[in-house]
Phi, psi and omega in degrees: 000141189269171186278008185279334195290275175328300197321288185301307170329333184270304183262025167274342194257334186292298191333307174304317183282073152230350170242151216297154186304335205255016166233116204243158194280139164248155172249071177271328170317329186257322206318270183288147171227166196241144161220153217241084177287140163337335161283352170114005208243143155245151183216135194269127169238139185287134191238285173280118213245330171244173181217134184224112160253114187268123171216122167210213180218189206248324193259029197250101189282347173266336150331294135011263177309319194261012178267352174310301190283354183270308158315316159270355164295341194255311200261287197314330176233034160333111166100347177259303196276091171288113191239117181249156191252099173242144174250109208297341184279005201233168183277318173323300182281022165264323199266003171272335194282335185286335194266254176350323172067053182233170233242000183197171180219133008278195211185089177255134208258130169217127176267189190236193214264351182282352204064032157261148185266131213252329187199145194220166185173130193260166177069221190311168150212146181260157181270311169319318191254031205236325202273299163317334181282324155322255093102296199311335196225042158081005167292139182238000000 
């Protein structure tokens, strides 16, 4: 990597910690659904109960490694688990790497069903220890 590369790079990561910790993504488009019981009665139920944000990059080889599992995780909690995909190199996935404030890649971010961010973890994740950190706000 050349130092013009390092440069912007340095100075993509100083940038991000200058923005403040309390703005965080919500998933209100998806959160609630109204539901009609045979009794005539409605009740609001809550559907996404975590929002998992993968920000990594494509030629990042433990990045790699988590998309197999980033994929089944998107399909296996279809409705409980909003799940986003960043490549830090794209401009969508800069302004999240930027919003996050991280500091390596990947870098997976899980928010709770308010958009706080509840538990964070840099490199590989295992799937076995990834579905617990769901598990912690009732996903099943």
């Amino acid at each position: 990597m050349n130092i013009f590369k390092k440069l912007i790079l340095f100075g993509m990561l100083f940038l991000v910690c200058l923005i403040p910790h309390d703005s965080f993504v919500q998933a209100k488009d998806s959160k609630k659904k109204t539901v009609k019981k045979t009794t005539g009665e409605t009740q609001t139920v809550s559907r996404i109960k975590v929002t998992y944000i993968e920000l990594g990059h494509g030629k990042c080889i433990p990045c790699k490694m988590m998309q197999p599992i980033v994929k089944e995780i998107e399909e296996e909690y279809k409705g409980q688990v909003k799940v986003i995909d960043c490549d830090v190199y794209t401009e969508e996935g800069s302004f999240y790497a930027e919003k996050y404030r991280i500091r390596v890649i990947p870098t997976q971010v899980f928010l709770d069903e308010n958009g706080k961010e509840y538990f964070r973890h840099e490199g590989f994740f295992p799937k076995e220890e990834l579905i617990e950190v769901l598990k912690e706000k009732g996903v099943k």
